[in-house]
C-alpha positions in Angstrom: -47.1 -36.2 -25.1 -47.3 -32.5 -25.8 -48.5 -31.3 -28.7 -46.9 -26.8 -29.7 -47.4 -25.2 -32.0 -46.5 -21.3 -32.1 -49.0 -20.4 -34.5 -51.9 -23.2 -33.7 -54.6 -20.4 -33.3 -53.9 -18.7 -36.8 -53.7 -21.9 -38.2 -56.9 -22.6 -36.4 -58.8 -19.4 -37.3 -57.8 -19.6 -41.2 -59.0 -23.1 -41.7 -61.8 -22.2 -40.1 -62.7 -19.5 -43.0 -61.6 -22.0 -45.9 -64.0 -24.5 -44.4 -67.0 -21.5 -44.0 -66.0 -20.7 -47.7 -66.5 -24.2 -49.2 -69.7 -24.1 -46.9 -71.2 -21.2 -48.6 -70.6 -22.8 -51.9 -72.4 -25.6 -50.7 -75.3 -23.5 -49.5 -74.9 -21.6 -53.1 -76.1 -25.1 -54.9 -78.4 -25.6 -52.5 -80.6 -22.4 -52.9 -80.9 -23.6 -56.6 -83.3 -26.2 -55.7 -84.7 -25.4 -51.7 -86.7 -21.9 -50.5 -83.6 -20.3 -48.0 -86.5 -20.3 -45.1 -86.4 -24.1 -46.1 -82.8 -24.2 -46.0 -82.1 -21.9 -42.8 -85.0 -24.0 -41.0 -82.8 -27.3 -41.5 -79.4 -25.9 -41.2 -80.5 -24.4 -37.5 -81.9 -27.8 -36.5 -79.4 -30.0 -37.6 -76.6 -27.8 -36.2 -79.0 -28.1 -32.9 -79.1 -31.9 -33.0 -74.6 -32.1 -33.9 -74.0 -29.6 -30.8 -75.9 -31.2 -28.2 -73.5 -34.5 -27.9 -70.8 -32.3 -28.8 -71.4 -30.3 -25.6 -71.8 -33.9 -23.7 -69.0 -35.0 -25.2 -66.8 -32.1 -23.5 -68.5 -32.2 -20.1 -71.0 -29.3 -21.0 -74.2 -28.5 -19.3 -77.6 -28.4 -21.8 -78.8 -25.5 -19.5 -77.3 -23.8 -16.8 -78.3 -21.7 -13.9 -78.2 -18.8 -15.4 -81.1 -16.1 -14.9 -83.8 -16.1 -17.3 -83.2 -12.7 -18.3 -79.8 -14.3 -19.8 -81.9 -17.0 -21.2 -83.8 -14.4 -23.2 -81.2 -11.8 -24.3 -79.5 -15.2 -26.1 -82.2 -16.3 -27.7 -83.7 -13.0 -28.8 -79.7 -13.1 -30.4 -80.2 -16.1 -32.0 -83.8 -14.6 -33.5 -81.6 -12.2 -34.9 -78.7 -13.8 -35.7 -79.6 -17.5 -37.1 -83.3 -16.4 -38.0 -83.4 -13.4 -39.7 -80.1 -12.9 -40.2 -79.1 -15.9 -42.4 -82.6 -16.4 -44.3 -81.8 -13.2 -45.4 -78.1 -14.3 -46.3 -79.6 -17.0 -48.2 -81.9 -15.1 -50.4 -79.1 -12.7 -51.0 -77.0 -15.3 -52.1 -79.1 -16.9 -54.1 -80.1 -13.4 -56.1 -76.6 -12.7 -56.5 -74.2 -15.4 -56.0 -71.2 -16.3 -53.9 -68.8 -13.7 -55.1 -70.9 -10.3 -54.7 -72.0 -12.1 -51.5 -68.4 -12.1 -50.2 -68.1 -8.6 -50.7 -71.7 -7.2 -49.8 -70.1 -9.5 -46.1 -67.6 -7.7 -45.5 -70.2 -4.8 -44.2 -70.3 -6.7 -40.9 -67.4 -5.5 -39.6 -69.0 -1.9 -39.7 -71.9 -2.6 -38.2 -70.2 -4.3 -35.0 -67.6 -1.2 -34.5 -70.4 1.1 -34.8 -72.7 -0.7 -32.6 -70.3 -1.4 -30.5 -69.1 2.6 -30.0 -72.9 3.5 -30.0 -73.7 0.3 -27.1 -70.7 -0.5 -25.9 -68.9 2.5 -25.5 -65.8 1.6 -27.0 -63.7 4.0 -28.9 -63.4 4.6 -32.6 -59.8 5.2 -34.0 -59.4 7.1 -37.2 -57.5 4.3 -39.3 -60.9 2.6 -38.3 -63.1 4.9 -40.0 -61.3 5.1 -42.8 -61.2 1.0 -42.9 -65.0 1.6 -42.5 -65.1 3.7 -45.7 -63.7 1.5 -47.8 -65.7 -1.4 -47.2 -68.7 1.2 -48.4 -66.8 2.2 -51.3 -66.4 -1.8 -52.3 -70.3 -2.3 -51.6 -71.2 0.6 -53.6 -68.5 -0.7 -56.5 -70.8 -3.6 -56.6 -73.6 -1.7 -57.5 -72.3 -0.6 -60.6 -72.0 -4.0 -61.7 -74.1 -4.7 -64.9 -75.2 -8.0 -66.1 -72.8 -10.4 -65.4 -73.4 -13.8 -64.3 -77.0 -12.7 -65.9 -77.7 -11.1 -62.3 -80.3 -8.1 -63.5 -79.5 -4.7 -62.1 -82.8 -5.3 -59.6 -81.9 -8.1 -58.1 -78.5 -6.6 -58.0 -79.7 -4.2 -55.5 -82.2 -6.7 -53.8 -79.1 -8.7 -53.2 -77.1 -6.2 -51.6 -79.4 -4.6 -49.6 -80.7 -8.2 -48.4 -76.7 -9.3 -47.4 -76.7 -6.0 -45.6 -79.4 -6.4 -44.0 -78.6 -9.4 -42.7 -75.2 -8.3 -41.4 -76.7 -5.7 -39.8 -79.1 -8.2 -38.0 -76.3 -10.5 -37.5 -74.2 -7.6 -35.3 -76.9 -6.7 -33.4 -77.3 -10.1 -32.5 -73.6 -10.3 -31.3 -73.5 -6.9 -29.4 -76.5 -8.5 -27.3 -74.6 -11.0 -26.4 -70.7 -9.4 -25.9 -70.8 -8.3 -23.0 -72.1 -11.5 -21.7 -69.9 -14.0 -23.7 -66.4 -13.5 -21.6 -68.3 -15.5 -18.5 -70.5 -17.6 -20.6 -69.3 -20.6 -22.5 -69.5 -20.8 -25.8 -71.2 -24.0 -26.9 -74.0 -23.0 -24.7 -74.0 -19.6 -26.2 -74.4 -21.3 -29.3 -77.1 -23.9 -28.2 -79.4 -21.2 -26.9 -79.1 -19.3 -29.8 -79.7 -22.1 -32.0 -82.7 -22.9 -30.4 -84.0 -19.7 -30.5 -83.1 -19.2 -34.5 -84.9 -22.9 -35.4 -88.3 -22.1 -33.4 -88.7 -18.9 -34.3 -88.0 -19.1 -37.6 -90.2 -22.5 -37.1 -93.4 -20.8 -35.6 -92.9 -18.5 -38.9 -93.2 -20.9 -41.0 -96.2 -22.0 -39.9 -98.1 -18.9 -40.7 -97.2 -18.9 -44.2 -99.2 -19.7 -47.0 -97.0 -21.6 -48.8 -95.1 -23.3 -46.2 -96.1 -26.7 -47.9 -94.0 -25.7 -50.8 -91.1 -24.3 -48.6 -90.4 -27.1 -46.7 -91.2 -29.6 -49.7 -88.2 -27.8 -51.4 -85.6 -29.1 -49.1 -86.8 -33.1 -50.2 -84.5 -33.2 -53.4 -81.8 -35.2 -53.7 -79.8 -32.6 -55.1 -81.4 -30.2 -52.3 -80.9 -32.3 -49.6 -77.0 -33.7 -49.9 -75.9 -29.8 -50.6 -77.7 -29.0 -47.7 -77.0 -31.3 -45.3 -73.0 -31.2 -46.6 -73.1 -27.1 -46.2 -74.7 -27.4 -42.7 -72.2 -30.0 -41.3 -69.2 -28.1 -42.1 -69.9 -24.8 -42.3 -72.6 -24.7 -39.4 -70.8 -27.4 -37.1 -67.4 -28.0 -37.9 -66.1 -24.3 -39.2 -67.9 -23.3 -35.8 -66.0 -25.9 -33.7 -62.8 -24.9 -35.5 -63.4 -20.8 -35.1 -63.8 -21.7 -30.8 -60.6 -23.1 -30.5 -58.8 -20.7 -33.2 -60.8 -17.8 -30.7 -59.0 -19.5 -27.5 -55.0 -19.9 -29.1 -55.4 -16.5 -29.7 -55.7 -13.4 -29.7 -59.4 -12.5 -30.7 -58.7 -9.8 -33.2 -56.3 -11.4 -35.1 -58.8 -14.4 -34.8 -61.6 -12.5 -36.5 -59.8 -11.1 -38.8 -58.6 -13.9 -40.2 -62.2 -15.0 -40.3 -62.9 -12.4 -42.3 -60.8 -13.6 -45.2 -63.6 -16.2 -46.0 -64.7 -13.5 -48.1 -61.4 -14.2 -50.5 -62.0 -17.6 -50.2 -65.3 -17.8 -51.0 -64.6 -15.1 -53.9 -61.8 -18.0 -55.3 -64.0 -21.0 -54.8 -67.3 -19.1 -56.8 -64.9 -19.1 -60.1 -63.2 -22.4 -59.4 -66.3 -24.1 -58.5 -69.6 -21.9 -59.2 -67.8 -20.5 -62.4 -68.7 -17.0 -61.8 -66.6 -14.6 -63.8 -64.0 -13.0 -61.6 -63.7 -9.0 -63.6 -61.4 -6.5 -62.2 -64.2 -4.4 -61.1 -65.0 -7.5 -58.5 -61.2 -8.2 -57.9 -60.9 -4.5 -57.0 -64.2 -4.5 -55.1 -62.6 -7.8 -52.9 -59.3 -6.0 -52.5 -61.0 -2.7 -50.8 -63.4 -4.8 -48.8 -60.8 -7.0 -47.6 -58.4 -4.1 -47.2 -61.0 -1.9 -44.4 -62.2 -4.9 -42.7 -57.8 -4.8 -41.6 -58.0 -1.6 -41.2 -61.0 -1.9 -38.9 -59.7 -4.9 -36.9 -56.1 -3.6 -36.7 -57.3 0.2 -36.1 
């Protein structure tokens, strides 16, 4: 029997942020108990371990015959990307929280159509600079946030520029990649890079001082069943979802809608984290949200 559905992909690409959303939440509680190199360490292998019979599963080759050169532009991606880029996600969110974080994410969108007309040649319209300027102004709303959520003005400012940072690491990471990702598929992508975020990150590890400490941090109960529950769905599952949202449609409208995690994980933070939603946030959400449009749709 055949299954239609007109809007299958939307439908697809939205649960996909909902599910990303309840992930980050997830990965919120966690970072209360384990280090975020801990936490990014785990999330990268366990995600390694749930792909590879997913990929046998669908008839998917572990490695390909691909030259070595492409080997090494998506791993070097996935050093950037699943390394650097979400340690650094982690320690932002943990400094401040789920809500700020949604909005400090929305800079990623920038970053890529920047890159991208810097790299990649493409063209820059003007609705899309002006989408690009009012995802600024909602970061630099953020900034003149004052003690709430007893979130001190420096970490504040640590936190932001730690979430940027990572977004910015995060698009380099996919402009690597995007020209090679039409003819490439898309678990592999994912396996390579994956591979290449765990041992890096993993090699690390071992030169730090403390890695005792960081890696005892993720044997908590507490630590562990947050961690293990954010990884799964938000690693594995939103990932699996945002592939096939990507291939019922169009992929602008697709990421866009991804981008409205950010709403979602703003609603979750005061349903479930209890952070205080002000109208300086709200207003902060609504801009961000706003530009990323306005960049997508530009």
């Amino acid at each position: 029997m055949n299954f239609s559905y007109p809007y299958l992909g939307q439908t697809l690409a939205l649960l996909s942020s909902i599910i990303w959303a309840f992930a980050v939440i997830l990965f919120r509680k966690s970072g209360e108990t384990v280090h975020p190199i801990a936490l990014n360490l785990f999330k990268n292998l366990l995600a390694l371990i749930l792909i590879l019979p997913t990929m046998m599963i669908f008839g998917e080759s572990l490695f390909i015959a691909f030259p070595v050169s492409k080997y090494l532009i998506f791993l070097l991606s996935g050093i950037l990307g699943m390394a650097i880029a979400d340690t650094l996600f982690f320690m932002s969110l943990n400094r401040i929280g789920a809500s700020l974080n949604a909005i400090v994410a929305c800079t990623y969108s920038p970053f890529i159509i920047i890159l991208s007309v810097l790299f990649l040649k493409e063209s820059l319209a003007l609705v899309q600079i002006f989408g690009v300027i009012l995802i600024v102004l909602a970061v630099l709303l953020t900034t003149r946030l004052k003690h709430i959520d007893h979130i001190t003005r420096r970490n504040l400012l640590i936190g932001i520029l730690l979430g940027t940072l990572a977004n910015a690491s995060t698009a380099v990471g996919i402009i690597l990649i995007k020209p090679q990702l039409g003819v490439t598929p898309l678990l592999w992508a994912t396996e390579i890079r994956l591979i290449g975020g765990f041992v890096s990150l993993f090699i690390i590890t071992m030169f730090l001082p403390n890695r005792k400490q960081i890696i005892s941090s993720l044997f908590t109960i507490k630590g562990i069943g947050y961690s293990i529950g954010g990884t799964f769905i938000g690693t594995y599952l939103a990932l699996i979802i945002w592939l096939a949202g990507m291939k019922y449609t169009a992929a602008s409208i697709a990421s866009a809608l991804n981008q409205t995690s950010s709403v979602f994980v703003f609603i979750f933070a005061a349903l479930i984290l209890k952070e205080k939603i002000t109208m300086m946030r709200t207003a902060a959400i609504i801009l961000a949200i706003t530009g990323v449009f306005m960049v997508f749709f530009g």
